[in-house]
N, C-alpha and C positions, 0 to 999 in steps of 0.2 A: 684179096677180096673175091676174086674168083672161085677159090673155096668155099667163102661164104655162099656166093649164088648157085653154085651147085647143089650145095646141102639144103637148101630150100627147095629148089626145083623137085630134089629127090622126095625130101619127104612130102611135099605134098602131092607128087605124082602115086608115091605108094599107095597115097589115099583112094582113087580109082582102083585100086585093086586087094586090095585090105581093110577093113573094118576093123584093127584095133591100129593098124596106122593112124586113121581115121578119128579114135577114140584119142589116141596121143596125142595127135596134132592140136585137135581141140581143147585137151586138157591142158594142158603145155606150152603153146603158144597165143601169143596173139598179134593182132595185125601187125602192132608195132617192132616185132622181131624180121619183117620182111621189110627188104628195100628199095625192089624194084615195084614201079608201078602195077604194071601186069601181074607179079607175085601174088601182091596183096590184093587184088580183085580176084585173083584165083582164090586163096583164100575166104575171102568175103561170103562169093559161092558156095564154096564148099560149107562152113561155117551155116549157112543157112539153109542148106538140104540136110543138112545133118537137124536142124534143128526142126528140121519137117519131116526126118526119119522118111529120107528120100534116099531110093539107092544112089552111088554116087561113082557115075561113069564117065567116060569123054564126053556122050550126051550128052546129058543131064547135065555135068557140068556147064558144056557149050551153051546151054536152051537157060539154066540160071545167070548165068552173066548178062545175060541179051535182055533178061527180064528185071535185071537191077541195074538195068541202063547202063553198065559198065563196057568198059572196051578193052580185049585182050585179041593181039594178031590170029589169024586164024591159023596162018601157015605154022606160027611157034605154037597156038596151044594143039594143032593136030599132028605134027612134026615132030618138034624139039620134044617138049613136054611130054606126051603121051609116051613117045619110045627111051622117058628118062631112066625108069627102070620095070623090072618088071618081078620086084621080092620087095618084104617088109623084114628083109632081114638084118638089116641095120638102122633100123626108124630113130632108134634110141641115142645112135652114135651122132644121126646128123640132126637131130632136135637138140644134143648137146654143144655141136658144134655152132649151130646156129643161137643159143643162146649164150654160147663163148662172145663170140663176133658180134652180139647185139650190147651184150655186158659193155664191152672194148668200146664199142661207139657212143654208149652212153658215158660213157668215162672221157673219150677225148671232146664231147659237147660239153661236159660240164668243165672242163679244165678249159674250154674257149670264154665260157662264161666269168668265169672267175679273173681269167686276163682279160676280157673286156672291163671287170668289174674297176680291177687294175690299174687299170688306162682309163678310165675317167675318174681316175683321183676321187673313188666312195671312200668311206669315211672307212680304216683300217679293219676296224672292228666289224663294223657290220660285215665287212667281205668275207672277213673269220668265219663266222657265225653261219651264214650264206654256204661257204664251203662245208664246212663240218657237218651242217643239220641236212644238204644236199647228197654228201658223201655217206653219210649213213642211212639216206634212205633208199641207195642203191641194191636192188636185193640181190647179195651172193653168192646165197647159199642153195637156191629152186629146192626149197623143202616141202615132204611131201605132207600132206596135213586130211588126205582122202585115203578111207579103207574100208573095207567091207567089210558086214556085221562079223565073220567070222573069223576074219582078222584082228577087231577091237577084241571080241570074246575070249580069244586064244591069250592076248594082250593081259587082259584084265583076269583072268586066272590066274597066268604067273604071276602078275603083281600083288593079288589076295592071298597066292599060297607064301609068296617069301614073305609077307606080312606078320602071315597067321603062324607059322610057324619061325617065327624072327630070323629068318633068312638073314633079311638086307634091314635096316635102318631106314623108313622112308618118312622124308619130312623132316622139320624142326620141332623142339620142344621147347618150356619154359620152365623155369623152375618154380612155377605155381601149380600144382596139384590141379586144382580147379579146372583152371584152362584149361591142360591137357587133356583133363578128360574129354572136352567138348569138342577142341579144335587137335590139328595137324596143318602144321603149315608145307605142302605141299610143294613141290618143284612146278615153276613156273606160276605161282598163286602172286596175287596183287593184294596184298594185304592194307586197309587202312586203317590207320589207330587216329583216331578223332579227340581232341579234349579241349575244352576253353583255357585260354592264356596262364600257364603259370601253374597248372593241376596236375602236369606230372608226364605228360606225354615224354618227352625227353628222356627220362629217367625211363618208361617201360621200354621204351626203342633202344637205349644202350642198355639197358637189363637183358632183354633177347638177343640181342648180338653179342657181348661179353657170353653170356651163359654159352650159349653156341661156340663160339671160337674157340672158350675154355675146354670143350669137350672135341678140339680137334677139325671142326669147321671151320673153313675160308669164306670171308668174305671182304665187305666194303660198306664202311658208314660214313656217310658222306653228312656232315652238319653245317647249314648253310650261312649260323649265326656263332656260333661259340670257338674258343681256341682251342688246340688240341691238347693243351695242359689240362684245360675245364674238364674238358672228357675223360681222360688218364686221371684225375684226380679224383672223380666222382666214381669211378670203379675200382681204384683204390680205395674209397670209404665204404664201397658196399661188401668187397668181400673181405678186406681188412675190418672191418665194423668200427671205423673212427670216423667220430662226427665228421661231414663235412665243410662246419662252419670251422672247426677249428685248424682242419688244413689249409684252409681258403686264410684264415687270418692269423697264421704261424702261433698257434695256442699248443699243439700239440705234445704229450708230457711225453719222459723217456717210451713207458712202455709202448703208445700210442707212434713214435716215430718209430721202433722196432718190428712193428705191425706194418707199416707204410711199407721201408725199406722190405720187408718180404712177399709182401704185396705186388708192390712193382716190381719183383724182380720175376712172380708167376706171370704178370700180365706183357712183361716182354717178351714171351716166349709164344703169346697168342697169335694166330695165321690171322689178323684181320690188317686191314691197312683204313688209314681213315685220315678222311678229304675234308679242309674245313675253308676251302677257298669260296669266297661271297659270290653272288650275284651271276652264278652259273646257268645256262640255258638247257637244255633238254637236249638239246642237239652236242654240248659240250659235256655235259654227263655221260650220255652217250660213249660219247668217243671216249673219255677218260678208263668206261670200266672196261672196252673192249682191251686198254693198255694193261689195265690193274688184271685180268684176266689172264693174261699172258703173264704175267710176273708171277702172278698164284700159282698157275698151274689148272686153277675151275674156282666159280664162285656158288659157292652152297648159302648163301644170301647176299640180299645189298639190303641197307638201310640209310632211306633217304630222310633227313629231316628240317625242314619241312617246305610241303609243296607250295605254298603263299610265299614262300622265302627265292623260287626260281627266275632267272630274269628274262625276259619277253624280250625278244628282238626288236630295234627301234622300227619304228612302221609298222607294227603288227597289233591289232588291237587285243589288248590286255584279256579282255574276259573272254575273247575267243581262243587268247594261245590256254588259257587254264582250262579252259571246256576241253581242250584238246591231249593234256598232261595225263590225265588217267588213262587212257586211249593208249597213248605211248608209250607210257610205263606199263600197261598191261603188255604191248606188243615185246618190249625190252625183257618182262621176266619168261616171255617163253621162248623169245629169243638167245636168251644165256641159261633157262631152261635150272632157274633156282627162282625163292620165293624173294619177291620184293616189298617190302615195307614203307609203308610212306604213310608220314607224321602228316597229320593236317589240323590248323585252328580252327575252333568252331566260335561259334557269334555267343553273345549271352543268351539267347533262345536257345541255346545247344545243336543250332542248325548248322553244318558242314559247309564253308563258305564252297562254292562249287559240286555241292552235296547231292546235286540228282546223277552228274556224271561219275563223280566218284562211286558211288554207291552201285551206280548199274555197271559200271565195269568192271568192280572190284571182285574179290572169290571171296572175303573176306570182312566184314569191318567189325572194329569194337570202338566203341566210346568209352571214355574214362571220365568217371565222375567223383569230388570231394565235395559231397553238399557245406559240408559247413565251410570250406574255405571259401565254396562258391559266393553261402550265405553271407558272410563277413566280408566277402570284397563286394559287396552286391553286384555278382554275375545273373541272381536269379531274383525273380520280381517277390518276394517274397517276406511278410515282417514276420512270421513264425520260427523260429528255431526249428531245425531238420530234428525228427524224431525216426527212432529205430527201434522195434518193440515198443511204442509208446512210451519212450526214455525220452532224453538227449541224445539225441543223434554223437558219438565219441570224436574227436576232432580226425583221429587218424585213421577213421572209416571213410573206404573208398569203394566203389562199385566199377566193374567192369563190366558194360553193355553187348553180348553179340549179337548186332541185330542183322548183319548176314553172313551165311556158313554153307558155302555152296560142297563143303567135304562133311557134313553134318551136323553137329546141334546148336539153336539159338539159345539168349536166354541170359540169363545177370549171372554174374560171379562177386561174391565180396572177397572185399581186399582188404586187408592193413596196410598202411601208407608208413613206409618208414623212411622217411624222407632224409633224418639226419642220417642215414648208411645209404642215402642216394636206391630205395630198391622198393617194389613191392611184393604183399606175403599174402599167402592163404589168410582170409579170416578166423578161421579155427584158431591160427597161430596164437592168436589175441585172447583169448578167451582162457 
């Protein structure tokens, strides 16, 4: 621990005598990485001349402590402190060391917590839950997320020329025409796919994840209601092309089980792994893809489905942990730094239950719409038959809404809904 107090000492004394010491400290640290009283009132000071683009001397510093009512020994800060060093030529070393040592004590406080939790006999689960959602909010990694204009521009050049000239591969595709024209699903993007009960969301989310993994991307689908046969079966009818009513109910003729059996023998070879355990929390999804990330090797997606399907820690009020879900799922895709996907039910009004947070955090969203299965189940208030061209609206016409696109264009996409091959298709297709 000695260590640790010198490294503190050091670098804030560098701060009297360096201005980008100075700039580091303050960008880098904060009170809470210091542990001795006096420290942190040095600190404080310093902290608030800077913030008044005050030079920042043993004065100065002396004459701010006095005037934020604070108390630091005189004899240590004009002794000890001042003749702690006299370079900023290690600022970097003991900001890291001091955020080693801060890391470390955050880590043996929460492990006292958790055996406090322990020892008064809390209910198993929730301690889980406690630990997990705690332990992953520990940060790391001190990622740097500040640069200057001509840093980003440098950035964004080589990312436009290996684009433009297809360098590298950036983003995911789909194997709808349409879309791709529109979107790109980006590294670190929070994508949400919106539809009312039973229209088809599920089917677009293992459509983008299949198609991706077929082409050699790892990821993770996490489904929070169906079994994993469900899933393997329904991507065996869509790139196998057999109904999936008649997998699902052992109808299937010779040539049709010839197509399965070659089917899944291409869909075992896919890099995805897929989670279909209920009733999971945000803090335990969390922790699961940090494991599945390690086993892959990197995840070039996750698809979550769906977010009304996550479980809420008991004591936590329910529509605040979901207010809070898009937030963290944003924070989790640029944390593992691939796009993440997340299914959400919308109301028969076609509103996004949780729809103003979703939407503002998202990089992304599309809605999916089947008026006429809408109309027939009456999802939608309406005694007209859906019309298309002033027709009948056709049963297996489907629209795809992108109503935000923070990598470029808004705007409807039609689909053909081929539901019995579990998939959807350009509308052209149909025509």
């Amino acid at each position: 621990m000695k260590e640790y107090k010198n490294a503190q000492a050091l670098a804030l004394s560098a701060c009297l005598i360096s201005e980008v010491a100075v700039t580091k400290v303050i960008e880098k640290l904060t009170i809470d990485n210091f542990s001795e009283p006096e420290l942190r009132n040095i600190f404080k000071a310093i902290n608030s001349l800077f913030s008044k683009n005050t030079k920042i001397d043993i004065l100065t510093l002396s004459s701010e402590i006095k005037k934020l009512g604070m108390e630091v020994s005189e004899s240590w800060l004009y002794k000890d402190f001042e003749d702690a060093v006299y370079s900023d030529d290690h600022i970097d070393e003991h900001i890291d060391l001091i955020s080693k040592y801060t890391l470390m004590n955050n880590v043996k406080k929460l492990t006292a917590k958790i055996n406090n939790k322990v020892g008064a006999n809390e209910p198993i689960e929730d301690t889980v839950d406690f630990a997990i959602e705690s332990f992953m909010n520990i940060d790391t990694k001190n990622e740097e997320f500040v640069f200057t204009v001509q840093e980003a521009v440098v950035s964004a050049i080589k990312q436009t020329d290996n684009i433009h000239n297809n360098k590298v591969h950036i983003g995911l595709h789909t194997n709808i025409y349409d879309l791709n024209k529109k979107v790109i699903f980006k590294p670190a993007d929070l994508i949400v796919i919106a539809a009312k009960k039973s229209v088809g969301k599920t089917v677009l989310l293992n459509q983008i994840a299949f198609f991706n993994a077929r082409r050699g991307n790892k990821g993770v689908l996490i489904n929070l209601e169906m079994r994993k046969e469900d899933i393997i079966n329904r991507e065996i009818a869509r790139i196998g092309e057999i109904d999936y009513a008649d997998i699902s109910m052992g109808k299937m003729n010779k040539e049709q089980l010839e197509r399965y059996q070659k089917a899944s023998e291409e869909i075992s070879q896919y890099p995805v792994i897929i989670s279909t355990k209920r009733g999971l929390t945000v803090a335990q999804i969390h922790s699961k893809l940090l494991m599945l990330k390690n086993k892959l090797g990197r995840l070039d997606f996750v698809i979550i489905d769906y977010i009304q399907k996550i479980r809420t820690p008991k004591g936590h009020s329910r529509q605040r942990e979901l207010a809070n879900l898009s937030e963290e799922f944003g924070a989790m895709a640029q944390h593992f730094n691939c796009p993440f996907f997340i299914g959400s039910q919308v109301n028969h009004e076609g509103i996004t239950r949780e729809a103003e947070d979703l939407e503002n955090d998202a990089d992304v969203v599309l809605k999916l719409r089947r008026e006429v299965f809408e109309y027939k189940s009456k999802f939608i208030k309406t005694t007209h038959f859906p019309k298309l061209n002033g027709k009948e609206m056709p049963e297996d016409y489907a629209t795809l809404q992108i109503t935000k696109n923070r990598n470029g264009r808004t705007g409807g996409i039609e689909l053909q809904s081929v539901l019995a091959f579990q998939r959807f298709e350009d509308w052209i297709k149909a025509l």
